[in-house]
Backbone as JSON, one array per atom type, in Angstrom:
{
  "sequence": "XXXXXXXXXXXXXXXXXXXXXXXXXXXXXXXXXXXXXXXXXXXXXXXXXXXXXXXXXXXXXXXXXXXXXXXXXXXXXXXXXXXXXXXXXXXXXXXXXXXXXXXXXXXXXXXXXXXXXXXXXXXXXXXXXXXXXXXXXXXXXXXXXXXXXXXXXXXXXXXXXXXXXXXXXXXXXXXXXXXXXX",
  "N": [[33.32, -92.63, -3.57], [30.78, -91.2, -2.04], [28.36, -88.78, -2.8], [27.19, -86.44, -1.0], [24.15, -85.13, -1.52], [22.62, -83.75, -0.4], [23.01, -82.07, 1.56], [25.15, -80.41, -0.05], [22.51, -79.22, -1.75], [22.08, -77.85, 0.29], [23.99, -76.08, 1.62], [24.2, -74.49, -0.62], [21.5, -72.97, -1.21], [21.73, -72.1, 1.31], [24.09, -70.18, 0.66], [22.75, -68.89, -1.74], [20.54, -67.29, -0.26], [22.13, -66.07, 1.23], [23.49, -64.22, -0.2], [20.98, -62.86, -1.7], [20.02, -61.05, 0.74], [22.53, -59.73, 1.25], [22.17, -58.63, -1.26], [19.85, -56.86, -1.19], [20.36, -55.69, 0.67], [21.94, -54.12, -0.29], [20.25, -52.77, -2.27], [18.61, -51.68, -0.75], [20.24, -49.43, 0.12], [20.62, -48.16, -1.79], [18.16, -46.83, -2.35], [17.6, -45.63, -0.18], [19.11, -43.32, -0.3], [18.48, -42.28, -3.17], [16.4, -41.32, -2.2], [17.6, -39.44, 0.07], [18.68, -37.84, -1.62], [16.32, -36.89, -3.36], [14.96, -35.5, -1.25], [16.83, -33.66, -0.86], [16.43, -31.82, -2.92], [14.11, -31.28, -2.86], [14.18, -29.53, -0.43], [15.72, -27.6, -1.09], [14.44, -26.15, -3.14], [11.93, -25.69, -2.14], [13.37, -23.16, -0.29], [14.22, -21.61, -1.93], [12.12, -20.65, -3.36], [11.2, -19.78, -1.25], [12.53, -17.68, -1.11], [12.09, -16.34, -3.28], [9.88, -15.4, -3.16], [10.36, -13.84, -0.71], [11.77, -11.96, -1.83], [10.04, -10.9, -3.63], [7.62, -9.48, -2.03], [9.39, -7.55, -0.45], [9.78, -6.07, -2.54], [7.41, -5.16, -3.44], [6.54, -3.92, -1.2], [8.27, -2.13, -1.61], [7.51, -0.69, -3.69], [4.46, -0.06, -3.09], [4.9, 1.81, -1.12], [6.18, 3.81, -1.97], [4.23, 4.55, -3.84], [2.51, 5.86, -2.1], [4.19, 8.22, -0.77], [4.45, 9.45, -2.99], [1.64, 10.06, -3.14], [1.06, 11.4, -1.06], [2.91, 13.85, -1.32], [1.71, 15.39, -3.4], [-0.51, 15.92, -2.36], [-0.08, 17.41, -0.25], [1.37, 19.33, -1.57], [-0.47, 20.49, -2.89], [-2.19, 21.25, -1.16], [-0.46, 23.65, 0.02], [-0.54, 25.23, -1.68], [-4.0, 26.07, -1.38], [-2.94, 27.3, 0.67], [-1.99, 29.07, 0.06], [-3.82, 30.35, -1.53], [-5.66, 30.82, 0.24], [-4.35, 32.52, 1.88], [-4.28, 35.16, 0.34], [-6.7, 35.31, -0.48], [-7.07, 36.26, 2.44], [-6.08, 38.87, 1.92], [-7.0, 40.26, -0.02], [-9.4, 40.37, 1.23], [-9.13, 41.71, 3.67], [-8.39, 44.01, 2.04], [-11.01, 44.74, 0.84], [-12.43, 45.13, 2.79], [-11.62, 47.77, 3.87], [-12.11, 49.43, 2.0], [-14.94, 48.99, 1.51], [-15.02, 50.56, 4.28], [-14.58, 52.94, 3.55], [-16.03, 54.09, 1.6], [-18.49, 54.02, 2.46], [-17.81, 56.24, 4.16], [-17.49, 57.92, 2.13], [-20.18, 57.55, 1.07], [-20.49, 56.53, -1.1], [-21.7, 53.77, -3.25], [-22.16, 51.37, -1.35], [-23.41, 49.1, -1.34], [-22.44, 47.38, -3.95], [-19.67, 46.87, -3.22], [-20.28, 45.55, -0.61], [-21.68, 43.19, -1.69], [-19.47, 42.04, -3.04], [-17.78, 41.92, -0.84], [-18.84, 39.55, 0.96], [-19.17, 37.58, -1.54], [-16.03, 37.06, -1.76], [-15.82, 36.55, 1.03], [-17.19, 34.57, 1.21], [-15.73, 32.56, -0.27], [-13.36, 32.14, 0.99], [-14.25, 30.39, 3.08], [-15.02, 28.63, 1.17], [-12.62, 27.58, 0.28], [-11.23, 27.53, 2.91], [-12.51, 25.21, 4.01], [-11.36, 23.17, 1.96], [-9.0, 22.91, 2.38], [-9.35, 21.39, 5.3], [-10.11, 19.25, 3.77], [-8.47, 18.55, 2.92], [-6.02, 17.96, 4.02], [-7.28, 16.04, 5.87], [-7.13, 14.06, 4.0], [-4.68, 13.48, 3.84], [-4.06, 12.5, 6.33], [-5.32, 10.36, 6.11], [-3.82, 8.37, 4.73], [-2.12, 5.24, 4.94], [0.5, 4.39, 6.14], [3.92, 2.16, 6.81], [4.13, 0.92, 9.38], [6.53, -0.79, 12.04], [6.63, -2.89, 11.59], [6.59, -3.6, 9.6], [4.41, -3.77, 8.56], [1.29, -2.57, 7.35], [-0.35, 0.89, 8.55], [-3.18, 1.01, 8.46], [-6.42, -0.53, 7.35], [-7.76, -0.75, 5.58], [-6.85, 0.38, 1.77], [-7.29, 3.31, 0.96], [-8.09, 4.94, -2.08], [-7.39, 3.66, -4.18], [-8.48, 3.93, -6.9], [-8.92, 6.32, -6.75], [-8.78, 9.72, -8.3], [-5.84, 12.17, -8.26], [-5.79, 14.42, -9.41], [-5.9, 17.61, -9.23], [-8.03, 19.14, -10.32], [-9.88, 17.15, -10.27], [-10.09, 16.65, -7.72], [-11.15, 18.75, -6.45], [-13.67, 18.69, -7.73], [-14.73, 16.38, -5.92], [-14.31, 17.6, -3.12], [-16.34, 19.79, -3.25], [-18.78, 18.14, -3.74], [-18.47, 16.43, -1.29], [-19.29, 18.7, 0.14], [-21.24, 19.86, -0.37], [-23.08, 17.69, -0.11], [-23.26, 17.16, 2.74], [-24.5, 19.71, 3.37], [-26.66, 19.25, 2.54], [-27.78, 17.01, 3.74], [-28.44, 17.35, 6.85]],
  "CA": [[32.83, -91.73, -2.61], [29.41, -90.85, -2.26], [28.38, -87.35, -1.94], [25.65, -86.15, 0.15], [23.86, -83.7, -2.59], [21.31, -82.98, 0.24], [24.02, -81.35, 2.46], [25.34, -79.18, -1.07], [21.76, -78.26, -1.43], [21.56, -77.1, 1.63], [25.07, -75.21, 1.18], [23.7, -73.91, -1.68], [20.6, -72.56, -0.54], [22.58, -70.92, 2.76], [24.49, -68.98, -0.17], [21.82, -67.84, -2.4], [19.83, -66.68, 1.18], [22.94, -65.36, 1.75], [23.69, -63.11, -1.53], [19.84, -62.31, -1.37], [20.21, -60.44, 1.42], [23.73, -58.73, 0.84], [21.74, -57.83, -2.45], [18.57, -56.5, -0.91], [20.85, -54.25, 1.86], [22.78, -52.89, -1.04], [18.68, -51.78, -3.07], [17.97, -50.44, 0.17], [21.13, -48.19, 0.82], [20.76, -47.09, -2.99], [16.77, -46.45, -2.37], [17.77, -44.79, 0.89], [19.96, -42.24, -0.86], [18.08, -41.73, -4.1], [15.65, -40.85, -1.26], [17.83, -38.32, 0.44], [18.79, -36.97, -2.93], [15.13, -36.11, -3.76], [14.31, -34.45, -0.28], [17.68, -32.14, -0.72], [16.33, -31.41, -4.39], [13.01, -30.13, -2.63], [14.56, -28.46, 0.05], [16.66, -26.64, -2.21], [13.26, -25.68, -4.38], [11.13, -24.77, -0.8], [14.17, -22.39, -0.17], [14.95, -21.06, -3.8], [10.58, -20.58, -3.28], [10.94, -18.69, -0.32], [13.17, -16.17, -1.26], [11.58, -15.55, -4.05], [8.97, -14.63, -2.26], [10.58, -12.3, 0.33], [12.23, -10.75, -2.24], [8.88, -9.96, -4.14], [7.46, -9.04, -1.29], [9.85, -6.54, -0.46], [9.71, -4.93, -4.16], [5.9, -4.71, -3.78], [6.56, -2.93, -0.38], [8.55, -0.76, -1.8], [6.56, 0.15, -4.46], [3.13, 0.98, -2.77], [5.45, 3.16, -0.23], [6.6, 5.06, -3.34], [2.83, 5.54, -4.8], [1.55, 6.39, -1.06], [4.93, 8.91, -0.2], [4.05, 10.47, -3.68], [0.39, 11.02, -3.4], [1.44, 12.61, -0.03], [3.68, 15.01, -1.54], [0.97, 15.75, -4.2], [-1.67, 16.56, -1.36], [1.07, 18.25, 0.23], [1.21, 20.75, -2.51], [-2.02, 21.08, -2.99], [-2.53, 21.92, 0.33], [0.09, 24.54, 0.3], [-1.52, 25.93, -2.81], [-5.15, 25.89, -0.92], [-2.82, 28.01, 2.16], [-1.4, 30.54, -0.47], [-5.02, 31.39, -1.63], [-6.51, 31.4, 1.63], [-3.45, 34.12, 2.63], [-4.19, 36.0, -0.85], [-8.31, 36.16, -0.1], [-7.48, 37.48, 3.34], [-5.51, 40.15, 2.24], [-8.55, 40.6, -0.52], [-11.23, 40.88, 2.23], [-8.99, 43.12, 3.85], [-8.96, 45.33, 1.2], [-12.22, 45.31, 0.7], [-13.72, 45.74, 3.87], [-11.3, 48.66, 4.06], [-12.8, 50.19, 0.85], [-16.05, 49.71, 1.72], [-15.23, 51.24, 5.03], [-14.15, 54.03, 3.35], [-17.26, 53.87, 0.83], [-19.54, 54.24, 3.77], [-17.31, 57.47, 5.12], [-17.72, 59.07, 1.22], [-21.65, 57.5, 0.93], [-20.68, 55.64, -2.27], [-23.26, 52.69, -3.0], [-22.17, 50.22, -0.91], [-24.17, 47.9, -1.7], [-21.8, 46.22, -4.47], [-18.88, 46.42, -2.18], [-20.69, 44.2, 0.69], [-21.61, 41.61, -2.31], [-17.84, 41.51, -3.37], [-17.07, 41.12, 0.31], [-19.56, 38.44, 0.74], [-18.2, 36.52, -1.96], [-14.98, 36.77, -0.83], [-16.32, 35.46, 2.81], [-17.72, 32.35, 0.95], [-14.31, 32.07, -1.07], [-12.52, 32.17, 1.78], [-14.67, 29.61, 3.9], [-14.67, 27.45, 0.43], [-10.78, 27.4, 0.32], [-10.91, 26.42, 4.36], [-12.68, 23.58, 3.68], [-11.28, 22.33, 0.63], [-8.01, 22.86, 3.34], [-9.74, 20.77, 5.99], [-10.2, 18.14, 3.37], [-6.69, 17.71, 1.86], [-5.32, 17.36, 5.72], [-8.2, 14.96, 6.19], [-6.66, 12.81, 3.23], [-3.36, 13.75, 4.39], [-3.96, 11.58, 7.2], [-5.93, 9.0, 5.62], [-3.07, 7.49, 3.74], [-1.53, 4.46, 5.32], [2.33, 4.18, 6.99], [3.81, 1.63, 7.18], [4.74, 0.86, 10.88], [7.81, -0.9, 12.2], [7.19, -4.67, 11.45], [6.96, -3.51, 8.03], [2.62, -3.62, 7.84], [0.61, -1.11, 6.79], [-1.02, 0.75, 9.83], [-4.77, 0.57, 8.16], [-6.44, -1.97, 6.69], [-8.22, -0.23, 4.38], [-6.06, 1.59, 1.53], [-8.08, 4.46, 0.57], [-7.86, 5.72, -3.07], [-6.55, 2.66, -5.05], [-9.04, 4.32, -8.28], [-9.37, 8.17, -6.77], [-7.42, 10.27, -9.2], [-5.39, 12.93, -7.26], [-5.26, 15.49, -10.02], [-6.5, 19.38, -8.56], [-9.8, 19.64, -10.69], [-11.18, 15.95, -9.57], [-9.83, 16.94, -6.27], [-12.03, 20.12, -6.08], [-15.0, 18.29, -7.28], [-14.81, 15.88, -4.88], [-14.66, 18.68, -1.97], [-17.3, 20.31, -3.27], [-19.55, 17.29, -3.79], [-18.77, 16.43, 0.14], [-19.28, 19.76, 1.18], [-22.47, 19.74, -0.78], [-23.91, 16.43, 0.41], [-23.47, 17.51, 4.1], [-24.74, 21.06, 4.04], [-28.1, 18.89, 2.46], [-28.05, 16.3, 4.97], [-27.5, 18.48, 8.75]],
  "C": [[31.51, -91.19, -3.07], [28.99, -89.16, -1.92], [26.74, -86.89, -1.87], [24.77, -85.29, -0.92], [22.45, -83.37, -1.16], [22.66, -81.93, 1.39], [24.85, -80.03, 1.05], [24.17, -78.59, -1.46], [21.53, -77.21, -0.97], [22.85, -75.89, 1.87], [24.63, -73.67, 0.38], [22.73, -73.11, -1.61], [20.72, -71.6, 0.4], [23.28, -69.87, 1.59], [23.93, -67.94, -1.01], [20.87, -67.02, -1.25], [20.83, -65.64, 1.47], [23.61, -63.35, 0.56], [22.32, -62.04, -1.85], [19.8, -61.45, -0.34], [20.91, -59.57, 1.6], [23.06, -57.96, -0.71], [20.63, -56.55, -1.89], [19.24, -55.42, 0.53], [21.32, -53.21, 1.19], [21.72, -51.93, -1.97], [18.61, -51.26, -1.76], [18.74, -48.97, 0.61], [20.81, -47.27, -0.77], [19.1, -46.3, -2.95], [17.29, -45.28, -1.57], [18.7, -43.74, 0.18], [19.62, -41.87, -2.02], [17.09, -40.73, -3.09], [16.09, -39.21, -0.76], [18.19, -36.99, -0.55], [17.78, -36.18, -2.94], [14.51, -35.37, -2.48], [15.38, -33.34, -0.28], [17.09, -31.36, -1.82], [15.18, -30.25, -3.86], [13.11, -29.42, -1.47], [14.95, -27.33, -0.54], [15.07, -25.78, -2.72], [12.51, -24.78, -3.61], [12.36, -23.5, -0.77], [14.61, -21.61, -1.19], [13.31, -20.09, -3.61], [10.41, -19.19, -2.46], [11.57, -17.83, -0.17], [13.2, -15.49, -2.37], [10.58, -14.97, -3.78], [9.19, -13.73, -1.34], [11.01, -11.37, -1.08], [11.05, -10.02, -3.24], [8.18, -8.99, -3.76], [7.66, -7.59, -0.9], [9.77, -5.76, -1.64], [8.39, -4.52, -3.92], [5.77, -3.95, -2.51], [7.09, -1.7, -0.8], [7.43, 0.36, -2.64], [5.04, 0.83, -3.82], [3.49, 1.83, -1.52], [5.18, 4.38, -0.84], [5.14, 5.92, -3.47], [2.72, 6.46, -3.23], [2.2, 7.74, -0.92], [4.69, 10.08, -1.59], [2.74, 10.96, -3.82], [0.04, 11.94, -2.16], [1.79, 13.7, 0.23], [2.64, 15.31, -2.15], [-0.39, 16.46, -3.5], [-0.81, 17.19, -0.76], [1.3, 19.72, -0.48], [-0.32, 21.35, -3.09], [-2.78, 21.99, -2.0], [-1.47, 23.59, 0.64], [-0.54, 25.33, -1.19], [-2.93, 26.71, -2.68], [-4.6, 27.45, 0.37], [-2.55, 29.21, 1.21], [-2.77, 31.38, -1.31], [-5.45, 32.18, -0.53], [-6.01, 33.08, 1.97], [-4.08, 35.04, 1.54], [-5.9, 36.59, -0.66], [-8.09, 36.63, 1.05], [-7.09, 38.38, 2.96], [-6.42, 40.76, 1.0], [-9.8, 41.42, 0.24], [-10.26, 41.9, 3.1], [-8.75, 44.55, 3.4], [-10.06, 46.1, 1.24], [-12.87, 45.73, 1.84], [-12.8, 47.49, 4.45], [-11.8, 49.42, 2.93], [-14.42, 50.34, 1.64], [-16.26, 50.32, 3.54], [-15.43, 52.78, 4.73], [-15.32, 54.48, 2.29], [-18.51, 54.48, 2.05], [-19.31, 55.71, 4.09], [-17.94, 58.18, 3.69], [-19.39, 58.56, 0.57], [-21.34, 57.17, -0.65], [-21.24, 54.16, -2.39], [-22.2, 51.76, -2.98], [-22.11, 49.0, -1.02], [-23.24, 46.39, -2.95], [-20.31, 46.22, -3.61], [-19.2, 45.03, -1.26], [-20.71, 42.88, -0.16], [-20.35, 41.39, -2.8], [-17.47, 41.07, -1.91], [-17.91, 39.95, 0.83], [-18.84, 37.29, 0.06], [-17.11, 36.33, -1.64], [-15.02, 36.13, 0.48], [-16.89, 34.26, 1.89], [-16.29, 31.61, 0.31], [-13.48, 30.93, 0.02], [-13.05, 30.42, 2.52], [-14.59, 28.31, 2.91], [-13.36, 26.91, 0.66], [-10.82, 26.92, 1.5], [-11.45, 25.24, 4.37], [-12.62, 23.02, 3.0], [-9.57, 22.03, 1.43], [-8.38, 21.7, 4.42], [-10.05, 19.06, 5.21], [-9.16, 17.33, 3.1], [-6.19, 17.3, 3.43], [-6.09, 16.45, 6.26], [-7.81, 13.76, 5.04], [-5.18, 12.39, 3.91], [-3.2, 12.61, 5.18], [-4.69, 10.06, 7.46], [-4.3, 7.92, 5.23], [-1.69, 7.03, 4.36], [0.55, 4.66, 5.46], [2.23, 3.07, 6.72], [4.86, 1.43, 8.29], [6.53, -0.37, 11.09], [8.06, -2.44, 11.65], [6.66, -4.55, 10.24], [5.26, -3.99, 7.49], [2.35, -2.65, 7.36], [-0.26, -0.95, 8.3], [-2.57, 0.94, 9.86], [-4.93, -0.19, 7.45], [-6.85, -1.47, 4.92], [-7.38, 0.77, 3.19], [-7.19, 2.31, 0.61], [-7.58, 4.99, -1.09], [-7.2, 4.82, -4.25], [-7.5, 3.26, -6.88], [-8.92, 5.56, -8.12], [-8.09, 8.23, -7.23], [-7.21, 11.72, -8.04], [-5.04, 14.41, -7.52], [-6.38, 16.96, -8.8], [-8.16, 19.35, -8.88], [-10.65, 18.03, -9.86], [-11.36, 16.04, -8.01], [-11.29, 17.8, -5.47], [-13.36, 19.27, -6.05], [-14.84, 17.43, -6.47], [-15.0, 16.6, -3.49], [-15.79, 18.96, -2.11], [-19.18, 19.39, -3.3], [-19.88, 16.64, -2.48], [-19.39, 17.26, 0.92], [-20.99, 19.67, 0.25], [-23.9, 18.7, -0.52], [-24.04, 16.69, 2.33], [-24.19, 18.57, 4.53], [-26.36, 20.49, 3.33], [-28.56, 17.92, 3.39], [-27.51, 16.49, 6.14], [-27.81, 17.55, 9.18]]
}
């Protein structure tokens, strides 16, 4: 018996075509799934990413609440500090202008009375506008509104120190630059 070897070739050939193919479906399902592996890996990472980021976020909201809600209170008391002079020189100048009313009635010299009540009238008008300033910061310094922004752009004071004496000069350095340029 003779045997065909072009017909087992050809057998032969149909099987390795055939194993080639069952090979080359089974690299593609393992590609295809190393694949989906590495896009869950960087989902996972985007998402791990982005909530590390809200939650920073939120900490760094809180915190420049904090500074803003305390340099609020701090002008807050300052300002009530600024109201308990003010009250203390009026009841000063009403002393005095009751002295030197009464100065006038017994013809005692005057004259340094009016300059004590004088100064006292500039005191007074200093202290109101060192008042007019702190309620003018007062309302400088950013909220933040409901979708959790800030409601100016600008935050005011990120170097100004908030102590009393830098405070003052600063008033007085405004109030001094305006009453030279009317």
């Amino acid at each position: 018996m003779s045997v065909d070897w072009s017909i087992i070739i050809n057998v032969v050939l149909g099987l390795a075509i055939i194993i080639q193919g069952i090979s080359k479906i089974l690299s593609d399902a393992k590609i295809k799934e190393a694949k989906d592996e590495i896009i869950k890996t960087k989902e996972a990472q985007i998402t791990y990413f982005k909530e590390l980021l809200q939650a920073e976020k939120e900490k760094n909201d809180v915190v420049v609440t904090e500074m803003f809600k305390k340099r609020t209170e701090n002008l807050k008391i300052i300002l009530a500090e600024k109201e308990e002079e003010i009250r203390t020189i009026n009841s000063n100048l009403s002393d005095k202008t009751i002295e030197l009313e009464r100065a006038r009635k017994k013809a005692i010299n005057p004259a340094a009375l009016e300059a004590e009540l004088l100064k006292i009238r500039l005191d007074k008008e200093q202290l109101e506008n060192d008042k007019l300033m702190l309620l003018s910061f007062i309302s400088e310094v950013p909220m933040i509104n409901e979708s959790g922004n800030y409601s100016k752009d600008d935050l005011p004071g990120s170097s100004f120190s908030f102590s009393y004496d830098s405070y003052l000069k600063f008033i007085r350095n405004q109030l001094a630059g305006k009453s030279e340029n009317p």
